[in-house]
Chimera marker file (.cmm) of the C-alpha trace (Angstrom):
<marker_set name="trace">
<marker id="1" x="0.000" y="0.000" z="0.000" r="1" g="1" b="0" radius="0.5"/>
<marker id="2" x="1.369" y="3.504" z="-0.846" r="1" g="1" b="0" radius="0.5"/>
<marker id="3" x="2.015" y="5.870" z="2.229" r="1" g="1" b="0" radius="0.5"/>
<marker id="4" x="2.244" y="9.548" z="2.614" r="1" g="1" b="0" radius="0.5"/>
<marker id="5" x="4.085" y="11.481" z="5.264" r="1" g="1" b="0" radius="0.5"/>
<marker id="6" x="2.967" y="15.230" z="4.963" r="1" g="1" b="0" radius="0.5"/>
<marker id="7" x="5.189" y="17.850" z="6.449" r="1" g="1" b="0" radius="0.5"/>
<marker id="8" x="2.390" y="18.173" z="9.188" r="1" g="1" b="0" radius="0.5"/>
<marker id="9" x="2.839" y="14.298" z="9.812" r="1" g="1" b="0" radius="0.5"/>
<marker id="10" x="6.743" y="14.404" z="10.498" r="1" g="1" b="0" radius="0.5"/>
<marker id="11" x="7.344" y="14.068" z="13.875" r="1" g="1" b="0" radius="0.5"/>
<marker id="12" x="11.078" y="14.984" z="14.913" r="1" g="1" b="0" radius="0.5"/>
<marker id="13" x="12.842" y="13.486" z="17.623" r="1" g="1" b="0" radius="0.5"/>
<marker id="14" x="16.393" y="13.245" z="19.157" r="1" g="1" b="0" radius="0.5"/>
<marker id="15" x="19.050" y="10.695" z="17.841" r="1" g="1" b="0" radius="0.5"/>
<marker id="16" x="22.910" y="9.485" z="18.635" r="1" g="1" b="0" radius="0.5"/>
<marker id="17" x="25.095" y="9.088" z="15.357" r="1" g="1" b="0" radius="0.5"/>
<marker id="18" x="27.950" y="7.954" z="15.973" r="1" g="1" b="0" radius="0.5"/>
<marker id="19" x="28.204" y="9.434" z="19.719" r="1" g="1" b="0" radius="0.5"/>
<marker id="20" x="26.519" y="12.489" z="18.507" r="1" g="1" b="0" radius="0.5"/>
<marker id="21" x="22.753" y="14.139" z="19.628" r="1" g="1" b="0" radius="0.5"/>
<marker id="22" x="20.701" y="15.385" z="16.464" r="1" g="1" b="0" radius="0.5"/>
<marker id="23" x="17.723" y="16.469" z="15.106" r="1" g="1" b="0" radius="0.5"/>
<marker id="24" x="16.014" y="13.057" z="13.584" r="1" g="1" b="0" radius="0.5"/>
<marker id="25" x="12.626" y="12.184" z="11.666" r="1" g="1" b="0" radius="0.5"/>
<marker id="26" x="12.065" y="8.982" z="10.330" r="1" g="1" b="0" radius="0.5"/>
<marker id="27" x="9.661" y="8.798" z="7.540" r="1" g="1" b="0" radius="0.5"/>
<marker id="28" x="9.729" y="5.114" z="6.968" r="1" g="1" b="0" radius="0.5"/>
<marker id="29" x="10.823" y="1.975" z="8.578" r="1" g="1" b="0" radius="0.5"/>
<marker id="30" x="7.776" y="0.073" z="7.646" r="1" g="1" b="0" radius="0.5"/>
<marker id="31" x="9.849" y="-3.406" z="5.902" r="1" g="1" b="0" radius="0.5"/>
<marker id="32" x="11.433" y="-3.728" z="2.588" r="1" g="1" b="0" radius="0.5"/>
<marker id="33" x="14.716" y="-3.647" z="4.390" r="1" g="1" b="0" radius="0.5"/>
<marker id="34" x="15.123" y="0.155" z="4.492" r="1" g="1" b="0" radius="0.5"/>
<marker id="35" x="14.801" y="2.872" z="6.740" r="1" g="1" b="0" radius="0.5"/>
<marker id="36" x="14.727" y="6.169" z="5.716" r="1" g="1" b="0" radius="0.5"/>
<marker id="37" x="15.213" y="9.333" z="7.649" r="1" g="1" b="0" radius="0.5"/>
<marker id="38" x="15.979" y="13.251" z="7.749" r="1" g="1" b="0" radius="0.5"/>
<marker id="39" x="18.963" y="14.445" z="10.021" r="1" g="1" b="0" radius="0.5"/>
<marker id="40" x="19.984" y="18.327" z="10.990" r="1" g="1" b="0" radius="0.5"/>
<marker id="41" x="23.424" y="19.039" z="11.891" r="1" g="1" b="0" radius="0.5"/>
<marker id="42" x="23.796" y="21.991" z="13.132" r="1" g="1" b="0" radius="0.5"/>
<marker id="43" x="27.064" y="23.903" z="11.800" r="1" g="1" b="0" radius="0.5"/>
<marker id="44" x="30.344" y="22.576" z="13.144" r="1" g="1" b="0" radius="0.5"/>
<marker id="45" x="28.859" y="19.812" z="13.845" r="1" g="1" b="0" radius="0.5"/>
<marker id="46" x="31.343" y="16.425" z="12.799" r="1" g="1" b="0" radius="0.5"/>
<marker id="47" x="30.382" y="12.455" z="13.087" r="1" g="1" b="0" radius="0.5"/>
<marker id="48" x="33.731" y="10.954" z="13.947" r="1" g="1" b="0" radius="0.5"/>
<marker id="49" x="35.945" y="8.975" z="11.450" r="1" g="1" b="0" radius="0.5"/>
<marker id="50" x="33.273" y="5.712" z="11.194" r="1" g="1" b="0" radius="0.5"/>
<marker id="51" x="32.277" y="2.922" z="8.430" r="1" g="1" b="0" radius="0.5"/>
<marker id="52" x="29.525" y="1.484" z="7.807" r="1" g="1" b="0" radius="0.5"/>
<marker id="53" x="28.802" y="-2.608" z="7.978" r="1" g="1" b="0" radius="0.5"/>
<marker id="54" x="25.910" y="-2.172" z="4.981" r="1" g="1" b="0" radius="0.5"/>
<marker id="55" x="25.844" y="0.835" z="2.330" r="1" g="1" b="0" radius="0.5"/>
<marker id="56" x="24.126" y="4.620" z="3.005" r="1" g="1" b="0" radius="0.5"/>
<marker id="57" x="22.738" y="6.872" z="0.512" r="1" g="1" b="0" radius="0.5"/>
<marker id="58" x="22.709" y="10.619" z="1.580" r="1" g="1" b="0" radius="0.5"/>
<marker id="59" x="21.323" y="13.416" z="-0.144" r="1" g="1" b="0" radius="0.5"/>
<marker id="60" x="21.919" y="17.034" z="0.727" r="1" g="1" b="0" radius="0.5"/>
<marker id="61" x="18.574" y="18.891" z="1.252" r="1" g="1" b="0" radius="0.5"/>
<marker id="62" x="19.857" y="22.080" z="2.666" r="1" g="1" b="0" radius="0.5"/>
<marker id="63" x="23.509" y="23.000" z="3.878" r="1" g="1" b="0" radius="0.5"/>
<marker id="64" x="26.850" y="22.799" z="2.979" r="1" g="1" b="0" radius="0.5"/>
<marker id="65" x="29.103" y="19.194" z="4.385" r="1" g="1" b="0" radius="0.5"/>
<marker id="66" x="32.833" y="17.853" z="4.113" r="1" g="1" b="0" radius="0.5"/>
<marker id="67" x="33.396" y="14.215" z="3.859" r="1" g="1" b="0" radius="0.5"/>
<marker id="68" x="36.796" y="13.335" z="3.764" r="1" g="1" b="0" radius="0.5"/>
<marker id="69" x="36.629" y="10.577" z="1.705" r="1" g="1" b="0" radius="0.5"/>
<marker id="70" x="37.441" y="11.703" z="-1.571" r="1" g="1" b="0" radius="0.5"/>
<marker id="71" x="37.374" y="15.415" z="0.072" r="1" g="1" b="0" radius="0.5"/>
<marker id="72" x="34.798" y="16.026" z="-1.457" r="1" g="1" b="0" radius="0.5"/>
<marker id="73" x="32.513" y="19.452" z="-0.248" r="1" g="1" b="0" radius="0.5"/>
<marker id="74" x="28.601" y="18.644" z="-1.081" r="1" g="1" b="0" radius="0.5"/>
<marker id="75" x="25.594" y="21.193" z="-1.151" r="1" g="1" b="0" radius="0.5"/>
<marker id="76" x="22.148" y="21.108" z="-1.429" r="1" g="1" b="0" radius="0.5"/>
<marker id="77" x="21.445" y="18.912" z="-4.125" r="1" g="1" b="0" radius="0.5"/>
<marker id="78" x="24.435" y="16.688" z="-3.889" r="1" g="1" b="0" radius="0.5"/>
<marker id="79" x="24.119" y="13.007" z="-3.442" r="1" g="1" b="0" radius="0.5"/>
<marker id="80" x="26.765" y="10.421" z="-2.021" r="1" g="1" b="0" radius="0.5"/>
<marker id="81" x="26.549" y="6.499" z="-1.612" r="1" g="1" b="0" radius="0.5"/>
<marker id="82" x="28.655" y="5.035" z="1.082" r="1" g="1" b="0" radius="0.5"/>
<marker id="83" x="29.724" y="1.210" z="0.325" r="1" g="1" b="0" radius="0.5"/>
<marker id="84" x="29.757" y="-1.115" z="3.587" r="1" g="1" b="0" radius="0.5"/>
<marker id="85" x="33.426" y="-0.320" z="5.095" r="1" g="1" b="0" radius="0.5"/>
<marker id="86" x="34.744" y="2.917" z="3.419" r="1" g="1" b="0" radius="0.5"/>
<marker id="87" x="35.612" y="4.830" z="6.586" r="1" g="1" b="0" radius="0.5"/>
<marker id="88" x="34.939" y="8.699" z="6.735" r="1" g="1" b="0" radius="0.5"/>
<marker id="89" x="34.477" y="11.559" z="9.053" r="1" g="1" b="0" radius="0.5"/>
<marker id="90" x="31.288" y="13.796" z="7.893" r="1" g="1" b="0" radius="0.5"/>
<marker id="91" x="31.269" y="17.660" z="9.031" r="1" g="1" b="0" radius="0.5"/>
<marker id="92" x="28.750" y="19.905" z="8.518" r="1" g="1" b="0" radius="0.5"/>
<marker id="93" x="30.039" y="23.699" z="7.415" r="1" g="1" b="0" radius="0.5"/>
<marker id="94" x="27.096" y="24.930" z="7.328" r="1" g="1" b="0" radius="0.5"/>
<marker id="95" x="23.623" y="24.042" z="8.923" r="1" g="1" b="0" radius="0.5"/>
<marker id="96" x="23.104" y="20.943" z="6.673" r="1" g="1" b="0" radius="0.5"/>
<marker id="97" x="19.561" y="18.717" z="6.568" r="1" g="1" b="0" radius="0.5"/>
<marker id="98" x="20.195" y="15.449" z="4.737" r="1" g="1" b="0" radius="0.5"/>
<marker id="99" x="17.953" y="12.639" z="3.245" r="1" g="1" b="0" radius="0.5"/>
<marker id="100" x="19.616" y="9.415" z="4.084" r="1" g="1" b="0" radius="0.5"/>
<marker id="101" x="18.197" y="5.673" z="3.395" r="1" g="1" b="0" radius="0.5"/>
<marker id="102" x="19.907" y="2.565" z="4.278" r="1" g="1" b="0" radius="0.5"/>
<marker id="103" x="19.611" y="-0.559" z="5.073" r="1" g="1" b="0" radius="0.5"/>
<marker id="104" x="17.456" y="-1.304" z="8.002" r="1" g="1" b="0" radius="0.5"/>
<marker id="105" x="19.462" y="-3.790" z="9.098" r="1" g="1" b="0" radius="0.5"/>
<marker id="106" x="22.639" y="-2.081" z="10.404" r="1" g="1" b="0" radius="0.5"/>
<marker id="107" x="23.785" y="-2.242" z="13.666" r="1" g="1" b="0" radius="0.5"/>
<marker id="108" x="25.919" y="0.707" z="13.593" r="1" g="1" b="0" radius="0.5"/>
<marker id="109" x="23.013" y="3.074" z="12.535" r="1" g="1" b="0" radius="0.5"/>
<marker id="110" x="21.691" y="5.653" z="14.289" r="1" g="1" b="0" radius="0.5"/>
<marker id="111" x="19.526" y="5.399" z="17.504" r="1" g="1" b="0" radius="0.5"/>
<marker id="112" x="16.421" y="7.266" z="18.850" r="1" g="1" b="0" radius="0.5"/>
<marker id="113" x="17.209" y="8.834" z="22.256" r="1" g="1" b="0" radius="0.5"/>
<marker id="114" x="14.015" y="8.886" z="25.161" r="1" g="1" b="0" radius="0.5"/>
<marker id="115" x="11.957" y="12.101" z="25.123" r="1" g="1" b="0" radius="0.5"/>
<marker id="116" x="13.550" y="12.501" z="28.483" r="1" g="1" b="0" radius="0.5"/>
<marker id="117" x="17.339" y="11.894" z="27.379" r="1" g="1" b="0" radius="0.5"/>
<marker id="118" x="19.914" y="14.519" z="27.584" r="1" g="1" b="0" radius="0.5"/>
<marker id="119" x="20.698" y="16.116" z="24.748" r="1" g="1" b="0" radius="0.5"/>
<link id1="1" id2="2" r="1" g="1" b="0" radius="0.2"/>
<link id1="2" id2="3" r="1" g="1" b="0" radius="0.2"/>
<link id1="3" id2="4" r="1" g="1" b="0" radius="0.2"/>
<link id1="4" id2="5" r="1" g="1" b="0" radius="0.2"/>
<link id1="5" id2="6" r="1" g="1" b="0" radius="0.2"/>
<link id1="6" id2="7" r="1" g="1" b="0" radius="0.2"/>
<link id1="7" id2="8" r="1" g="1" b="0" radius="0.2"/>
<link id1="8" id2="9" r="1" g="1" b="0" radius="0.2"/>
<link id1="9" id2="10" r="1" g="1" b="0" radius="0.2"/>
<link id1="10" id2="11" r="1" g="1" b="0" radius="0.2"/>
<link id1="11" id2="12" r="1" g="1" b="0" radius="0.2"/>
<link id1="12" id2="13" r="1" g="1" b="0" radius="0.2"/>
<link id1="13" id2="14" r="1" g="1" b="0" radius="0.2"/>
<link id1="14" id2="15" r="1" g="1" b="0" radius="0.2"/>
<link id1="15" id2="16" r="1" g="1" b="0" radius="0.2"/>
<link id1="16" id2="17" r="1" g="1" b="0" radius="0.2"/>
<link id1="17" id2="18" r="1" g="1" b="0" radius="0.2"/>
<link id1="18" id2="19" r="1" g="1" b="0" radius="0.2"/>
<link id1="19" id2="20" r="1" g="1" b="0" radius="0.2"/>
<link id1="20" id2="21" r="1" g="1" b="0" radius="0.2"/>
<link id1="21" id2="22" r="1" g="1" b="0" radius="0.2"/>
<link id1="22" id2="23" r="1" g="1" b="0" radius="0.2"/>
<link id1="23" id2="24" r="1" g="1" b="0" radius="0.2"/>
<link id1="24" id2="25" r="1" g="1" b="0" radius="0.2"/>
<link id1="25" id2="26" r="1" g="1" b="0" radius="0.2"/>
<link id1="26" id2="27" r="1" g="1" b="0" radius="0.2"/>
<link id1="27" id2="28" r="1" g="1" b="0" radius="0.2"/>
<link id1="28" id2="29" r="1" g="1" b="0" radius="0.2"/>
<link id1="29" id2="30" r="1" g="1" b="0" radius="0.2"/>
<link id1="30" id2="31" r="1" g="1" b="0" radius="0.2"/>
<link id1="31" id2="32" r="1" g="1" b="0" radius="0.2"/>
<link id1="32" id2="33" r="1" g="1" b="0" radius="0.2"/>
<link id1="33" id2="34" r="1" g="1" b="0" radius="0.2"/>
<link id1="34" id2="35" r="1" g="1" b="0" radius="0.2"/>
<link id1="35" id2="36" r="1" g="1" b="0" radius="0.2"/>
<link id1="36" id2="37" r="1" g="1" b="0" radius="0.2"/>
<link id1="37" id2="38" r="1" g="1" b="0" radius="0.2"/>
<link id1="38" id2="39" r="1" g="1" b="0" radius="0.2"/>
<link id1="39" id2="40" r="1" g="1" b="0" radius="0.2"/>
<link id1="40" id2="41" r="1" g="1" b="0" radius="0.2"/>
<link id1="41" id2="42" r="1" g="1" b="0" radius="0.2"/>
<link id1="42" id2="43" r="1" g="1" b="0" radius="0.2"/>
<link id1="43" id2="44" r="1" g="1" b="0" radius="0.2"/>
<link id1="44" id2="45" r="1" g="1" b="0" radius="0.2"/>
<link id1="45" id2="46" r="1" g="1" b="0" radius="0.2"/>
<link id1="46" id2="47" r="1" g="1" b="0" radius="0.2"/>
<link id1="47" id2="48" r="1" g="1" b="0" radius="0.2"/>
<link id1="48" id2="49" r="1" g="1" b="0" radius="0.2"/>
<link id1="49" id2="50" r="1" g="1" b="0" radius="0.2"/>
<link id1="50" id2="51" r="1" g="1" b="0" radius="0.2"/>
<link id1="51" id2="52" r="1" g="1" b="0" radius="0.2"/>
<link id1="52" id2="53" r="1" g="1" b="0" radius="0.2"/>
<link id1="53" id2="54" r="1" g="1" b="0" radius="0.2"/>
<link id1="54" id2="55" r="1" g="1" b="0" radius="0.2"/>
<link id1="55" id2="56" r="1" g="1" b="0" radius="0.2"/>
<link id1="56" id2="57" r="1" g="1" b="0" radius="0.2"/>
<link id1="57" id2="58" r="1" g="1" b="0" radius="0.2"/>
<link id1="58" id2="59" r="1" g="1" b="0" radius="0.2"/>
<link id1="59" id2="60" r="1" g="1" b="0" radius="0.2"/>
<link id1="60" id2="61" r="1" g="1" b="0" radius="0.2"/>
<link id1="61" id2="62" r="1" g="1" b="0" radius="0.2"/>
<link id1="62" id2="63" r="1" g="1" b="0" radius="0.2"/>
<link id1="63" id2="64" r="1" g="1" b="0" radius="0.2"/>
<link id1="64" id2="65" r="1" g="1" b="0" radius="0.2"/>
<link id1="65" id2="66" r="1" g="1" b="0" radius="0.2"/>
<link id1="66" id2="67" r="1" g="1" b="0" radius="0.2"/>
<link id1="67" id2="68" r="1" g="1" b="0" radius="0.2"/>
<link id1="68" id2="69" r="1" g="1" b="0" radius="0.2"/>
<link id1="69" id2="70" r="1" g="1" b="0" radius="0.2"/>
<link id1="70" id2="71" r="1" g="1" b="0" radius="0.2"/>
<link id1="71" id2="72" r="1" g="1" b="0" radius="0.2"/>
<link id1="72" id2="73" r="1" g="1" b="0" radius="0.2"/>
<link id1="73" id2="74" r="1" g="1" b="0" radius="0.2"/>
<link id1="74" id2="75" r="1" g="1" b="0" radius="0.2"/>
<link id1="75" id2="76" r="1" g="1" b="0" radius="0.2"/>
<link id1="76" id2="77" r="1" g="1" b="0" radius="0.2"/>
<link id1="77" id2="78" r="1" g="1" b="0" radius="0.2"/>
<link id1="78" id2="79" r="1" g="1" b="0" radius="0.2"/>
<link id1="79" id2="80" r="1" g="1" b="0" radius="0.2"/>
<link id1="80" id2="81" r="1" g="1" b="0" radius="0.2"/>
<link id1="81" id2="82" r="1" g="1" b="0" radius="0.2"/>
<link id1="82" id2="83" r="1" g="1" b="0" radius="0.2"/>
<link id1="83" id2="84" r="1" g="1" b="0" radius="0.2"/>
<link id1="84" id2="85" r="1" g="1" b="0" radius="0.2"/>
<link id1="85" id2="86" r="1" g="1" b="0" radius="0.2"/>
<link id1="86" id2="87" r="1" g="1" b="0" radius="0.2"/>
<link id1="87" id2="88" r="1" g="1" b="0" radius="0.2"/>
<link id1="88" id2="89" r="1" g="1" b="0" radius="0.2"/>
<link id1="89" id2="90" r="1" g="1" b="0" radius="0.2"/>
<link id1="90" id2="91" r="1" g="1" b="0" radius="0.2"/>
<link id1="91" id2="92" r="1" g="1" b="0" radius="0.2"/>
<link id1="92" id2="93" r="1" g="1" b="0" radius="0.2"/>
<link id1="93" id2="94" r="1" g="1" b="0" radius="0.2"/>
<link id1="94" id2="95" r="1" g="1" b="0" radius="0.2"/>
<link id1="95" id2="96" r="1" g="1" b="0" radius="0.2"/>
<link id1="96" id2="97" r="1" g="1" b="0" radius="0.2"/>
<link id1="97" id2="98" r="1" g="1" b="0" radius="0.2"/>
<link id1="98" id2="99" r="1" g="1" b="0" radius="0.2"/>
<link id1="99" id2="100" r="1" g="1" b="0" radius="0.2"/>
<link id1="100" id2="101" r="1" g="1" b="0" radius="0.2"/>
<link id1="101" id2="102" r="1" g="1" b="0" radius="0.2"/>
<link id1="102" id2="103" r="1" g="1" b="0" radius="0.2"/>
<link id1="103" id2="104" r="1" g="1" b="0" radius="0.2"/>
<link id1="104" id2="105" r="1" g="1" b="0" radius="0.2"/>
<link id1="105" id2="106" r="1" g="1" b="0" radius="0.2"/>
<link id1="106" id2="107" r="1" g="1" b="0" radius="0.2"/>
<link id1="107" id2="108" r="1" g="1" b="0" radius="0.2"/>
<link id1="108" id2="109" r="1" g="1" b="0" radius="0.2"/>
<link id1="109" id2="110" r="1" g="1" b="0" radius="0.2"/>
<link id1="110" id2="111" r="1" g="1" b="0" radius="0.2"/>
<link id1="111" id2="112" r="1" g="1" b="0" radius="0.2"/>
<link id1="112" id2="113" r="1" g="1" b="0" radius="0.2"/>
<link id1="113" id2="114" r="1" g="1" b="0" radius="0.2"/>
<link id1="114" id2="115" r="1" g="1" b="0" radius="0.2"/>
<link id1="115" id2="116" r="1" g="1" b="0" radius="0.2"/>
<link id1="116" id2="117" r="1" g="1" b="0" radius="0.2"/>
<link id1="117" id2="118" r="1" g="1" b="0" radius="0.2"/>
<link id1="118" id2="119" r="1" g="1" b="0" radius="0.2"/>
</marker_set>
C-alpha cells in the first residue's frame, strides 16, 4: 500500500550518530529492508571517522558538508553512496539537513534517544 508522510505528519525526535545528539525524523521503517530518515546538523557539527557494515545513501537537502573521503565538499542537491566499510568523518560547514536511506538492518546506525534523554 502507498504511504504519505505530509510535512504536518513528520514528527522529529532526538538521535545518537555515531556518539553524537541530532535532530532526527524517520519517515519510513515500515519493511522492505530500508529505513529512511531526515537528520539536521547543526554547523560545526562532525560524526567521527566511522564505516559502515551495509551501504548509506545521503542526499543534501539544505547546507553545505565535508566528507573526507574523496574530500569532497557537497551542497544542497548533492548526493553520495557510502559502500559497507569505506571509513569517513562527515562535518557539517554549514547548517546541513540530509535525506539518508539505508539498510534497516545495520547495527551501527543511528539510535532514537528517550523524550527525556539529555541532549
Amino acid at each position: 500500500m502507498t504511504r504519505y508522510v505530509t510535512k504536518a505528519e513528520q514528527k522529529w525526535d532526538q538521535a545518537r550518530v555515531r556518539g553524537v545528539n541530532m535532530p532526527s525524523c524517520t519517515l519510513w521503517d515500515g519493511g522492505h529492508d530500508v529505513v529512511t530518515r531526515l537528520f539536521r546538523l547543526p554547523k560545526g557539527c562532525q560524526l567521527p571517522r566511522h564505516k559502515h557494515a551495509v551501504w548509506v545513501q545521503i542526499f543534501v537537502v539544505s547546507g553545505k558538508m565535508h566528507v573526507d573521503l574523496g574530500e569532497r565538499t557537497l551542497e544542497a542537491g548533492d548526493f553520495y553512496f557510502v559502500e559497507p566499510g569505506d571509513t569517513h568523518i562527515e562535518t557539517a560547514l554549514e547548517d546541513t539537513e540530509l535525506f539518508i536511506v539505508r539498510y534497516a538492518n545495520d547495527p551501527q546506525g543511528a539510535r532514537i534517544l528517550p523524550p527525556d534523554a539529555a541532549t
